[in-house]
Backbone as CSV, one residue per row, in Angstrom:
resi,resn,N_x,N_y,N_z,CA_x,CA_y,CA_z,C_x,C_y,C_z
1,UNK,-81.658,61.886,98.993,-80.580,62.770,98.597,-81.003,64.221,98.808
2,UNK,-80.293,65.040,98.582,-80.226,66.306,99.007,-80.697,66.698,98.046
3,UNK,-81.563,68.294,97.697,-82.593,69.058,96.999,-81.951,70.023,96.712
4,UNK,-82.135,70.805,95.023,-81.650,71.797,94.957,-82.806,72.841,94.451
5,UNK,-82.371,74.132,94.699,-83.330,75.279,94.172,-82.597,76.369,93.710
6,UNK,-83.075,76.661,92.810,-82.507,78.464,92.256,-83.495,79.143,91.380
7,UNK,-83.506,80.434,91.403,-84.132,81.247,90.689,-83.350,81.972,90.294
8,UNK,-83.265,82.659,88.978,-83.001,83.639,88.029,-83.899,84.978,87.897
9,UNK,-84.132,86.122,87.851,-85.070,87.118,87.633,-84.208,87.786,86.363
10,UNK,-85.528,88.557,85.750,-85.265,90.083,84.769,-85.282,91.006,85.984
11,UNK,-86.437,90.720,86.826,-86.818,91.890,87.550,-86.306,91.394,89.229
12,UNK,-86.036,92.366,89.894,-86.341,91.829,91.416,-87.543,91.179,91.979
13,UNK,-88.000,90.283,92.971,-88.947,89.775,92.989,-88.656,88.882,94.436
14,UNK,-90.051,88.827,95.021,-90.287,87.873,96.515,-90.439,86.820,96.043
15,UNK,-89.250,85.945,95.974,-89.959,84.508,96.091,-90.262,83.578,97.138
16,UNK,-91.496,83.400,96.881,-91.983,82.658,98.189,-92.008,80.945,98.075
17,UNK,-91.405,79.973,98.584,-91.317,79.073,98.507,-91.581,77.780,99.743
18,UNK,-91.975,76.497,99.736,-92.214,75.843,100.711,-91.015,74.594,100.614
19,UNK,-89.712,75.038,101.892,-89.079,73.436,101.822,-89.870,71.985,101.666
20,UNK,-90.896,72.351,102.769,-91.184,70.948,102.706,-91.702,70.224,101.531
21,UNK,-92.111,71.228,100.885,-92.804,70.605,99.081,-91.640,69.838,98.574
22,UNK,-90.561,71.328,98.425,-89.074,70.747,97.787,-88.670,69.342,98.132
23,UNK,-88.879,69.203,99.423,-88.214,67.842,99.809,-88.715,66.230,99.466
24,UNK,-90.244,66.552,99.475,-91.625,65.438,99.147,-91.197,64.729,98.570
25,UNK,-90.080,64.764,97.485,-89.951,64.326,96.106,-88.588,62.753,96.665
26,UNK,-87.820,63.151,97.284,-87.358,61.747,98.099,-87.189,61.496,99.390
27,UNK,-88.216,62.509,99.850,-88.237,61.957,101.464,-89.619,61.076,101.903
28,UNK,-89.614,60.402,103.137,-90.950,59.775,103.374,-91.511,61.086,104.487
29,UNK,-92.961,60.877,103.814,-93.667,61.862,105.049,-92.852,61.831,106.687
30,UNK,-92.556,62.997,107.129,-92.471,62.831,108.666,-90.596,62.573,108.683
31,UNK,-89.931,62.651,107.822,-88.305,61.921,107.605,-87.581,63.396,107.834
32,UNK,-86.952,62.930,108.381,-86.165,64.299,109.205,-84.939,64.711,108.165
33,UNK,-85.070,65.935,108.358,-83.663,66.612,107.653,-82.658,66.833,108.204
34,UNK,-81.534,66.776,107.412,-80.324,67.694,108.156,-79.770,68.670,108.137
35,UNK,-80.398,69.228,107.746,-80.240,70.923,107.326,-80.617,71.423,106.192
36,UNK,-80.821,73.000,106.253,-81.861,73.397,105.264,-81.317,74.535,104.949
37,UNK,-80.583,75.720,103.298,-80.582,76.799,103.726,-80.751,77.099,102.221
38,UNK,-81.054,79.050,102.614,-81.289,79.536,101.211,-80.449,80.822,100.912
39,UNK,-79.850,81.382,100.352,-79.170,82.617,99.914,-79.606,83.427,99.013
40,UNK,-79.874,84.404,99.294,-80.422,85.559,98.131,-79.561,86.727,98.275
41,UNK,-79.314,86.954,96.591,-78.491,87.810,96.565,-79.181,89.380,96.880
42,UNK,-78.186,90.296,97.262,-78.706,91.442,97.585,-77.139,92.378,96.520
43,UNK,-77.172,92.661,95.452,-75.595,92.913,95.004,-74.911,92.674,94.645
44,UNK,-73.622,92.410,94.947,-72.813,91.801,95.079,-72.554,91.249,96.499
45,UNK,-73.300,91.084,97.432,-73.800,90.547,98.784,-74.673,89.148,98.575
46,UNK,-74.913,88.621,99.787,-75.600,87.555,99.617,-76.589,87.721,101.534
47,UNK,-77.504,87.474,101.200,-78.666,87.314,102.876,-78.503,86.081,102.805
48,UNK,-77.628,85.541,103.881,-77.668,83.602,103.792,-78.424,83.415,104.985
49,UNK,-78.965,82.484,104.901,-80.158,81.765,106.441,-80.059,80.229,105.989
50,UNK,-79.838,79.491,107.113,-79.057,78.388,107.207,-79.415,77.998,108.579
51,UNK,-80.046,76.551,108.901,-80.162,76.023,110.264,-79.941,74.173,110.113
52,UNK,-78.990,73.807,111.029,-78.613,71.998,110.382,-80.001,71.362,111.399
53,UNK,-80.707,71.927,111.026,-82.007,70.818,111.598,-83.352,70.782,110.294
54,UNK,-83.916,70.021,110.975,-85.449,70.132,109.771,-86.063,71.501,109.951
55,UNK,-86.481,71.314,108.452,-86.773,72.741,108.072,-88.366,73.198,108.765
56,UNK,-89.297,71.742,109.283,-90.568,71.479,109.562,-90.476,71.842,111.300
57,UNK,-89.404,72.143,111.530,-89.124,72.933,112.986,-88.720,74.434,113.101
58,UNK,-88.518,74.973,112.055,-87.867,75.606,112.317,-89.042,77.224,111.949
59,UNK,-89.040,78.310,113.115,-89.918,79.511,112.885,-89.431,80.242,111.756
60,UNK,-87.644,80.229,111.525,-86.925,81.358,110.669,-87.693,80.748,109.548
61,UNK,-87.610,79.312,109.128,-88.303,78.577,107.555,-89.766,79.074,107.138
62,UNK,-90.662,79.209,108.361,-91.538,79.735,108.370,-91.685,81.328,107.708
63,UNK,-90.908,82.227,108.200,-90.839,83.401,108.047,-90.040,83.937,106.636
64,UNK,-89.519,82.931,106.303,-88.531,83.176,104.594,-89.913,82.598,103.627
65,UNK,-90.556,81.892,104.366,-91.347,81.040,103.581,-92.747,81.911,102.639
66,UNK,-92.885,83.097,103.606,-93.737,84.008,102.856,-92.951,85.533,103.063
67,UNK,-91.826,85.696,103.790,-91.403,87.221,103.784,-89.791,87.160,103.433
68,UNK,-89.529,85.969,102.793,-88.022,86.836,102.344,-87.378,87.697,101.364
69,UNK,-86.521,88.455,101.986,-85.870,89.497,100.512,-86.132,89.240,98.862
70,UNK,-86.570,90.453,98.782,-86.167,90.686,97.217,-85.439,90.419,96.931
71,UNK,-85.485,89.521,95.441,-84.235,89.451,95.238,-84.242,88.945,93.651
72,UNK,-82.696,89.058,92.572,-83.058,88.939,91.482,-82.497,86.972,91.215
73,UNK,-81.649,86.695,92.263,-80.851,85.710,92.511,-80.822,84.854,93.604
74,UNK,-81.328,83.459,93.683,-81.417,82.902,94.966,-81.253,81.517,94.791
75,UNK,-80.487,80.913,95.559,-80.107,79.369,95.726,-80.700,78.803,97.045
76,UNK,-81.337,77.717,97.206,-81.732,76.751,98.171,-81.209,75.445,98.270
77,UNK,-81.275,74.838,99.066,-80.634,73.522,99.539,-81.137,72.905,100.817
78,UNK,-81.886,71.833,100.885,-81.744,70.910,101.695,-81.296,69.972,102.091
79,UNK,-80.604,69.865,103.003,-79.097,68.260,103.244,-80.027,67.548,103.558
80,UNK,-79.732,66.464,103.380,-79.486,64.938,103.733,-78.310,64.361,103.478
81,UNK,-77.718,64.428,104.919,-76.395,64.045,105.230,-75.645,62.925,105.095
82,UNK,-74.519,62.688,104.007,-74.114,61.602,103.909,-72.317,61.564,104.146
83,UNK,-71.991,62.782,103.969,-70.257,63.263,104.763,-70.339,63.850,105.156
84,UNK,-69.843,64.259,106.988,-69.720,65.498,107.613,-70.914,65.487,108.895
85,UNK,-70.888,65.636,109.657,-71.348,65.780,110.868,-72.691,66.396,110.213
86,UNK,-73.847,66.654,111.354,-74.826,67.335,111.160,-74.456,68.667,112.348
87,UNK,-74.403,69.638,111.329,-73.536,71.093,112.162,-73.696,72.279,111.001
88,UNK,-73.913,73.324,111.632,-73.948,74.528,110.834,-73.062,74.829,109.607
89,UNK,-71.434,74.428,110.378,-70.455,74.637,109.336,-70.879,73.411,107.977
90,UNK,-71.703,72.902,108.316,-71.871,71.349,107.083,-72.746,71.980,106.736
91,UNK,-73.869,72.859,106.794,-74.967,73.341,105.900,-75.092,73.813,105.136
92,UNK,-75.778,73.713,103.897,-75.244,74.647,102.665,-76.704,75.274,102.350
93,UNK,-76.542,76.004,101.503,-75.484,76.668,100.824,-73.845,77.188,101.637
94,UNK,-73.189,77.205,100.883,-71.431,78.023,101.326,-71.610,78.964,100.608
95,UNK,-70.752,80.228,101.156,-70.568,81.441,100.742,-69.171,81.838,101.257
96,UNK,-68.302,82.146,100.121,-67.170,82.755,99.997,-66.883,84.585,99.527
97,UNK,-65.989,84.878,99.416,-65.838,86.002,98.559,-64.730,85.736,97.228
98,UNK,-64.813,86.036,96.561,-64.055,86.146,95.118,-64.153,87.873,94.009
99,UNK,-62.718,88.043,94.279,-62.927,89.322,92.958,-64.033,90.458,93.407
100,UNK,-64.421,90.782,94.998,-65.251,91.366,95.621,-66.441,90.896,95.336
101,UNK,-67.198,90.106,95.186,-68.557,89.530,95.358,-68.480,88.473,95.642
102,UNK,-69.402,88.009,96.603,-70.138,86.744,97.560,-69.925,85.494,96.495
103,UNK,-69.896,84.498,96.475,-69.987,83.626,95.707,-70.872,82.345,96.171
104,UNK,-71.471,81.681,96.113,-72.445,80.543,96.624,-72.160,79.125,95.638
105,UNK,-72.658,78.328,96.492,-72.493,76.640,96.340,-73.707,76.391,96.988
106,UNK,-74.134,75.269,96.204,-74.715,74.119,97.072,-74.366,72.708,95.819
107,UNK,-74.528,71.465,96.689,-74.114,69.958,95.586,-75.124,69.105,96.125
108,UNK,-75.420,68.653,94.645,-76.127,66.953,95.990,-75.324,66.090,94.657
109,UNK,-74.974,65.112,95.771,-73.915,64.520,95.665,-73.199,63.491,96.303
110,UNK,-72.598,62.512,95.953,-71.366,62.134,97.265,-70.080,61.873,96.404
111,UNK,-69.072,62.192,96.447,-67.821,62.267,96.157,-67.147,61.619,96.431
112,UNK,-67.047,60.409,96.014,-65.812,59.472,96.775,-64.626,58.458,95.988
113,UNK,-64.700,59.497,94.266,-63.708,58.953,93.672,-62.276,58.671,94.005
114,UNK,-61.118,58.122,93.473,-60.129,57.758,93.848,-58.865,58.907,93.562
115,UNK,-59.822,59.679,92.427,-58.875,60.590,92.106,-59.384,62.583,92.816
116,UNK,-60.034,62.128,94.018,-59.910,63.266,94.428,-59.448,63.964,95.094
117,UNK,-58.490,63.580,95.871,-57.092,64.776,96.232,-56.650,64.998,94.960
118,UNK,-56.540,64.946,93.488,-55.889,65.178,92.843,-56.973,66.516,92.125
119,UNK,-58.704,66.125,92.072,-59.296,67.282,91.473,-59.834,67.857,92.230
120,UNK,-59.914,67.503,93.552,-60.536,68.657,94.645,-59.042,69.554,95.306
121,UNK,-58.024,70.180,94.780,-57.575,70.629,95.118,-57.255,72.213,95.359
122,UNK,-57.183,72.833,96.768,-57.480,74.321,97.131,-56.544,74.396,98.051
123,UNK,-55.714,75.677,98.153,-55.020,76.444,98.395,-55.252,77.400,99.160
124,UNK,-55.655,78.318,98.642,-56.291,79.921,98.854,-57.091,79.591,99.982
125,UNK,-58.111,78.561,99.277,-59.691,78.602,100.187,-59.633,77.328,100.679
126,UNK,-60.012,77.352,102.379,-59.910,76.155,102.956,-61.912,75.733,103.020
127,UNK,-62.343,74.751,103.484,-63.167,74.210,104.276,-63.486,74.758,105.691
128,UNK,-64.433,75.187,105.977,-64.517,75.582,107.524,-65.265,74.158,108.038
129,UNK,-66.348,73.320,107.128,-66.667,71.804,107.682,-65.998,71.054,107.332
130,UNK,-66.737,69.915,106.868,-66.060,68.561,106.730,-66.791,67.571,105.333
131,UNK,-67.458,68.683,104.715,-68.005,67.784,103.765,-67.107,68.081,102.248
132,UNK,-67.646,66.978,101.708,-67.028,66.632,100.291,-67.538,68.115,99.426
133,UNK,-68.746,68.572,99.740,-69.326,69.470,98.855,-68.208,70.929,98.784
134,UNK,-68.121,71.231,100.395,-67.771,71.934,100.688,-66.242,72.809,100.031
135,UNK,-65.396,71.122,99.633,-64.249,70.840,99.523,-64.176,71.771,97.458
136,UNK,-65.230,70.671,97.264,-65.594,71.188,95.822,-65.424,72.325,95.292
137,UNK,-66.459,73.324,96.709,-66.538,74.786,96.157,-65.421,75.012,96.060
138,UNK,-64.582,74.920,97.458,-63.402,75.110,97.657,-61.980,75.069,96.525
139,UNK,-62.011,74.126,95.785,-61.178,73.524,94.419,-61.881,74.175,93.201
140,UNK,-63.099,74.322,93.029,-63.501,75.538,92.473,-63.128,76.720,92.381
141,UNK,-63.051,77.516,93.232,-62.977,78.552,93.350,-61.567,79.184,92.956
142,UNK,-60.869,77.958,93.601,-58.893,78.224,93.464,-58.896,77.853,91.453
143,UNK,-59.484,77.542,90.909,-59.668,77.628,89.488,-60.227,78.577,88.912
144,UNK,-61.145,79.509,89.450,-61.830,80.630,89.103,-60.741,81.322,89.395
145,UNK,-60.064,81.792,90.878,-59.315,82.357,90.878,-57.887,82.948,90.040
146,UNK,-57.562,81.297,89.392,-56.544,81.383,88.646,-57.177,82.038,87.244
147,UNK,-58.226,81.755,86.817,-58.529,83.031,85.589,-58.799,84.178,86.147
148,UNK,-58.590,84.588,86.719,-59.080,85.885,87.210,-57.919,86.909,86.028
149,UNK,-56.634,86.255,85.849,-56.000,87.104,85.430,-55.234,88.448,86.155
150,UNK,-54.635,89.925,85.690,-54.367,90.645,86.185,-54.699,91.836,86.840
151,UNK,-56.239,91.608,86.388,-57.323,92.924,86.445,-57.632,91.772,87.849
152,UNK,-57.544,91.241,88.485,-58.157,90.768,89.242,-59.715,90.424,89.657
153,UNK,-60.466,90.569,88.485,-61.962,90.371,88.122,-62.196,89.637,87.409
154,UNK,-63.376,89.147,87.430,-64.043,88.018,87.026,-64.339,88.294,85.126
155,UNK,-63.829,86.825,85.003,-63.606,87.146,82.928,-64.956,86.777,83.022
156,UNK,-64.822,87.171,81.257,-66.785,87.260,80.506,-66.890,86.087,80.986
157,UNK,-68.090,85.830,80.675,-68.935,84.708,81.439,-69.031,83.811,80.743
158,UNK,-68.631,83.809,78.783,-68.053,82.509,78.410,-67.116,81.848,79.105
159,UNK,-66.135,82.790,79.355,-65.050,82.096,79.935,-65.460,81.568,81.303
160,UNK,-66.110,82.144,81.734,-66.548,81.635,83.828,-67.322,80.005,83.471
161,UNK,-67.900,80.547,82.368,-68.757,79.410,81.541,-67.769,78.117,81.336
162,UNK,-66.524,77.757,80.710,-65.550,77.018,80.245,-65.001,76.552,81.577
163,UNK,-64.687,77.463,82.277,-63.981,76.728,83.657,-65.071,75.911,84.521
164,UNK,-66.374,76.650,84.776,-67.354,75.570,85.620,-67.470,74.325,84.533
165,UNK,-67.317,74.404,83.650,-67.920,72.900,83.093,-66.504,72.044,83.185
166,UNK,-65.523,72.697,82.835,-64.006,71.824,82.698,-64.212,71.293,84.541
167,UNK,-64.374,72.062,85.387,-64.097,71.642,86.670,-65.212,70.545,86.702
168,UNK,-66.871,70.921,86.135,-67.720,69.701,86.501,-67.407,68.327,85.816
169,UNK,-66.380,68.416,84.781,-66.167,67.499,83.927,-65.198,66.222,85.057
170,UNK,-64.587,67.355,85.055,-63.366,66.501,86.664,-64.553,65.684,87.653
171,UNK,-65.780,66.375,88.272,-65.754,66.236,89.400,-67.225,64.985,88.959
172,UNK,-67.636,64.734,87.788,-68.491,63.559,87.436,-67.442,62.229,87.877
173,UNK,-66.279,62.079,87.602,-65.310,61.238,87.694,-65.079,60.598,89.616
174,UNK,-65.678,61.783,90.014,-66.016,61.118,92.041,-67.388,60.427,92.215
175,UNK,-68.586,60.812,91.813,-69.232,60.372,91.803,-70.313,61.128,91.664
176,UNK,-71.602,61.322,91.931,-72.631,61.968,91.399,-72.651,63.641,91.481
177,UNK,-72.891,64.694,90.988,-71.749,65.699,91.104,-72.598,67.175,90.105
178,UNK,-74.466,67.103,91.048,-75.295,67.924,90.533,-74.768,69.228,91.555
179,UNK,-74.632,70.117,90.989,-74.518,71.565,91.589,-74.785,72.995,90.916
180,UNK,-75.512,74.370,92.046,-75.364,75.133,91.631,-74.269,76.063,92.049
181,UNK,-73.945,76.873,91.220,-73.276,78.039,91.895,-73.809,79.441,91.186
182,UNK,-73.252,80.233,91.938,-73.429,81.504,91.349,-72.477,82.758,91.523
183,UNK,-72.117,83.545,91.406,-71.545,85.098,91.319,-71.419,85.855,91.863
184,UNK,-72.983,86.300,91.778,-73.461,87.353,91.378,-74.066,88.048,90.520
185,UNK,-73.625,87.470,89.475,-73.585,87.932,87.790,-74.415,87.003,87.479
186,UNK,-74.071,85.942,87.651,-74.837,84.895,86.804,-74.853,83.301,87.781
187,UNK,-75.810,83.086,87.146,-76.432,81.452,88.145,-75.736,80.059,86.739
188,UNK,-74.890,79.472,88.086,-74.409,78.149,86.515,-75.121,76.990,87.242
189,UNK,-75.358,76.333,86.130,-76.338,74.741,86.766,-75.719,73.613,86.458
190,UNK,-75.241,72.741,86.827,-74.808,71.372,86.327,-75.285,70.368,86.730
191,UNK,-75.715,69.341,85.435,-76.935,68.431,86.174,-75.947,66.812,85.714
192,UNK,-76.033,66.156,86.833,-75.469,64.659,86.470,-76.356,63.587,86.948
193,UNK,-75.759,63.052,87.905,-76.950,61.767,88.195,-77.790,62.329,89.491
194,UNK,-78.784,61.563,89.493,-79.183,61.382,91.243,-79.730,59.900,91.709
195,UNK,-80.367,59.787,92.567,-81.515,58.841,93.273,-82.394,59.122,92.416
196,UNK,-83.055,58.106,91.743,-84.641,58.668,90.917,-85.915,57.448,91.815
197,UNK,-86.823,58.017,92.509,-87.296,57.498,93.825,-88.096,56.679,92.225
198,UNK,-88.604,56.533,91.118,-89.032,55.578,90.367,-88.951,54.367,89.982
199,UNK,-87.509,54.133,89.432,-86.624,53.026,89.640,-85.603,52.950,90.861
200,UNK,-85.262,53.418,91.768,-84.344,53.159,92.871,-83.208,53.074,92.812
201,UNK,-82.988,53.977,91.106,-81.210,53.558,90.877,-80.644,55.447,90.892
202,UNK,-79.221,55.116,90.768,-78.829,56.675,90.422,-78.296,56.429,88.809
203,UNK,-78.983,57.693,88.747,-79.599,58.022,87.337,-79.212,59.108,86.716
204,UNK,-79.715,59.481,85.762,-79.943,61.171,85.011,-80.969,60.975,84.840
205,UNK,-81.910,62.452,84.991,-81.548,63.423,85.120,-80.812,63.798,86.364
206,UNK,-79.568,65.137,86.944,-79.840,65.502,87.835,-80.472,66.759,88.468
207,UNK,-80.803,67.604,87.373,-81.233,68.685,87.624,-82.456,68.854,86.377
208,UNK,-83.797,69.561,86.418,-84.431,70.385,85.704,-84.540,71.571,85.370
209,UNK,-84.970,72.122,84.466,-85.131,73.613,84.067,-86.540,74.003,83.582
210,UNK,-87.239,75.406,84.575,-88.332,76.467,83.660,-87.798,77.699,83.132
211,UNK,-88.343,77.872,81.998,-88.015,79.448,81.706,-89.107,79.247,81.351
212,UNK,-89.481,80.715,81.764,-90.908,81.357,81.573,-91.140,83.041,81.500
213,UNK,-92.147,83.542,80.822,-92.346,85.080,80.602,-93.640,85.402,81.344
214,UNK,-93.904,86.426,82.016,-94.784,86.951,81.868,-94.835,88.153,81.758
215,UNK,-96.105,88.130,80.891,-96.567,89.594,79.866,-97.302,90.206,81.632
216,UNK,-97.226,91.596,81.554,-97.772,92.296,82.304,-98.942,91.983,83.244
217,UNK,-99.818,91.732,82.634,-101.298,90.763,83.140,-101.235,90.173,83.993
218,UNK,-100.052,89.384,83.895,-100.180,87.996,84.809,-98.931,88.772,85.912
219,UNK,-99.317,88.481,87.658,-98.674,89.283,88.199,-98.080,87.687,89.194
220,UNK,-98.384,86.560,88.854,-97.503,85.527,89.661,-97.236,84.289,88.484
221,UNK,-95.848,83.531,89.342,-95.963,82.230,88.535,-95.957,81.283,89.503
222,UNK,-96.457,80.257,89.418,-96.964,79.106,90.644,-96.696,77.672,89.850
223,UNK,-95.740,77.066,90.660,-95.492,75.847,90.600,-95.409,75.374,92.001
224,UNK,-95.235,74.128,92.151,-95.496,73.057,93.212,-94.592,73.800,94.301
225,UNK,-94.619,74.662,95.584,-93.522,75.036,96.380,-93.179,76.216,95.875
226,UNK,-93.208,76.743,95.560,-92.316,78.361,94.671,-93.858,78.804,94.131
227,UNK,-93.584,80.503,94.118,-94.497,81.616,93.785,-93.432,82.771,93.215
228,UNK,-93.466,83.000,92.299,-92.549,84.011,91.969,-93.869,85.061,91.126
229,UNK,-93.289,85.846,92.008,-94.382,87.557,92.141,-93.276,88.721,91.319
230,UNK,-94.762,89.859,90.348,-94.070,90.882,90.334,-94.071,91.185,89.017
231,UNK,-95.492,90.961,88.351,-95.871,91.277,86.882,-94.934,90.904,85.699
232,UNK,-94.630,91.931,84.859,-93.948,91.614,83.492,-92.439,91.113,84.352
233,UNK,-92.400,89.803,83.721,-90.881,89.119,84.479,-90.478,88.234,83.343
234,UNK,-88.702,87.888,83.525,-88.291,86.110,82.747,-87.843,86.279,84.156
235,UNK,-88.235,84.573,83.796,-88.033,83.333,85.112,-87.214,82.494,84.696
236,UNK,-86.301,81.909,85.227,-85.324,80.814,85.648,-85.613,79.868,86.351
237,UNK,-86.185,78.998,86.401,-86.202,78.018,87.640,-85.205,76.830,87.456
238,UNK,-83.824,75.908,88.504,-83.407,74.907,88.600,-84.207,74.473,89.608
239,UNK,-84.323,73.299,89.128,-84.670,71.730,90.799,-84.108,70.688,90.252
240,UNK,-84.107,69.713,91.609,-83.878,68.574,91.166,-84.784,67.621,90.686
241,UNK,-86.371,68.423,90.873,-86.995,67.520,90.281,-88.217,68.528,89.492
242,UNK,-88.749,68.356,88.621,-89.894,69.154,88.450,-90.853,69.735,89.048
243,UNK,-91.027,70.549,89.486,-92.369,71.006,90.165,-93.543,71.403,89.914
244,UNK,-93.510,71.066,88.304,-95.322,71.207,88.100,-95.452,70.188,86.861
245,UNK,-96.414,69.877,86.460,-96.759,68.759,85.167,-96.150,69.261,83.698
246,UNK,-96.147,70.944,83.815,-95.596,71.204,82.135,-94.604,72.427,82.075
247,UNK,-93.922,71.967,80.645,-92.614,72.996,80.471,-91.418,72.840,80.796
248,UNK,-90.838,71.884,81.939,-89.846,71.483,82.769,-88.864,70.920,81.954
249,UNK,-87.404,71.074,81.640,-86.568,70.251,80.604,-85.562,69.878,81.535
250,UNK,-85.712,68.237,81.387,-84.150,67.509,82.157,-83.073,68.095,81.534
251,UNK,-82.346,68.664,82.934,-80.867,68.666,82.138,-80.256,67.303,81.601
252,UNK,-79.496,67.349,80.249,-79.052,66.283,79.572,-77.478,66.129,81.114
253,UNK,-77.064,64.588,80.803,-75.945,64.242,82.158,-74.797,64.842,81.603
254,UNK,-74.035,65.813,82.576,-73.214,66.531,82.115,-73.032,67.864,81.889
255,UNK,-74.570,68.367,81.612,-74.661,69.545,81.092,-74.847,70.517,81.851
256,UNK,-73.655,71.831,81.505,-73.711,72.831,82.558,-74.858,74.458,81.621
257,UNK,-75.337,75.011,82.035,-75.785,76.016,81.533,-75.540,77.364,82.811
258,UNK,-75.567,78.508,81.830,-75.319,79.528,82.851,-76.707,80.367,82.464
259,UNK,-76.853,81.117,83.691,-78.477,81.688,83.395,-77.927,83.346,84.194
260,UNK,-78.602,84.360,83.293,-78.434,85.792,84.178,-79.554,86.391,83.469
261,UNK,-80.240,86.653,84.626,-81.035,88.083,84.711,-82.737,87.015,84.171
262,UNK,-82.657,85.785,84.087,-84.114,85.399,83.987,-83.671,84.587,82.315
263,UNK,-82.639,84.675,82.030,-82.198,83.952,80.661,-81.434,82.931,80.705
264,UNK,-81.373,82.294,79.712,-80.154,81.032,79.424,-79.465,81.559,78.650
265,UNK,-78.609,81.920,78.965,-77.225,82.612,78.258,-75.972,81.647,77.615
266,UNK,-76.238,80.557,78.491,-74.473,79.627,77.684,-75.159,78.442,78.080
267,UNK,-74.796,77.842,77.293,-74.528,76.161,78.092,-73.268,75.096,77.269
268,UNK,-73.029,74.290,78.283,-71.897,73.492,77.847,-72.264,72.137,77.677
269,UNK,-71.999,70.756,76.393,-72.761,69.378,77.219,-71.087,69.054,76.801
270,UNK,-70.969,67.489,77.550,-69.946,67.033,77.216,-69.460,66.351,75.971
């Protein structure tokens, strides 16, 4: 199944990270990907880099891998393709605009409830591929949109908070239905089932969580794949799977939390 990543900062910060670590966790040595991408926010902007091949080919993966942007906000994703061609437009992360800032997706997932023309439904925002994920953001977003209200901006983030979980509540009902998104403002996490390569079933957890501090002294944090640099910091980390032996909390199935600036600010369970 497909891999997720995000970071949260207090501070701006290089994070340096290795796909191929990320992936270890349900791929077999040498097992090819179908695309790989990461988004870091710059703003209300987003630097997206995105290629639908393995990430173990690729020079750009190499070069994000120890020199990409600062940044206080960043989502990763590696496909393993199960709807939708293997093609750029199928690679995620997606990036839209909403209320003037970038907005990002990534899902691992497959979607193939009975009732989804009825909760993947979008208007406004079409699909430029062909995947189920894609569709998601897409029906997402036309729900964000509709709170937007008359100021045409994005409500407090309880409220941004209430609509991602009401929508993840819908979208457990297709089928496995872990995703991040983000803003700008703030990073939301929702964790449901996955593949658990232990027992061979789909399961919960689907997502994990670090929060972590460091006091001045300490100028990195190092877990399995990820380095997050840049002295006195709070850290955020989502995956889909843990990346080091301690501190890591399964998201409970269901449960959405929103994270800004290196904090856990809201969370929702069902």
């Amino acid at each position: 199944m497909c891999e997720l990543l995000a970071m949260s900062t207090r501070h701006a910060t290089r994070l340096t990270f290795s796909l191929q670590a990320l992936s270890s966790h349900s791929a077999a040595p040498g097992m090819s990907r179908d695309g790989w991408g990461v988004a870091f926010y710059q703003g209300n902007d987003v630097a997206l880099f995105r290629e639908p091949g393995a990430a173990s080919d690729s020079p750009l993966v190499r070069h994000l891998e120890s020199g990409g942007p600062s940044t206080t906000l960043a989502i990763s994703h590696i496909r393993h393709a199960t709807q939708g061609a293997v093609s750029l437009a199928n690679t995620q992360p997606f990036v839209r605009e909403l209320a003037g800032s970038a907005h990002v997706f990534a899902h691992n997932g497959d979607l193939l409830g009975g009732e989804a023309a009825r909760i993947l439904v979008a208007d406004r925002y079409r699909p430029v591929g062909t995947t189920d994920s894609e569709l998601a953001f897409c029906a997402l977003l036309e729900r964000l949109h509709d709170a937007l209200g008359r100021s045409r901006q994005l409500p407090c983030l309880e409220r941004r908070l209430d609509v991602v979980a009401a929508f993840a509540a819908d979208l457990r009902t297709l089928g496995p239905a872990n995703f991040l998104y983000a803003d700008g403002d703030a990073l939301f996490a929702h964790s449901h089932r996955r593949f658990q390569p232990a027992t061979g079933s789909i399961a919960p957890p689907g997502l994990h969580v670090l929060s972590q501090r460091c006091p001045q002294a300490q100028t990195t944090i190092d877990v399995q794949g990820v380095s997050v640099a840049g002295g006195f910091q709070e850290v955020v980390l989502v995956a889909s799977f843990p990346l080091s032996d301690e501190g890591w909390r399964p998201l409970a199935e269901g449960e959405v939390i929103a994270v800004r600036s290196g904090q856990i600010s809201g969370s929702r369970r069902p």
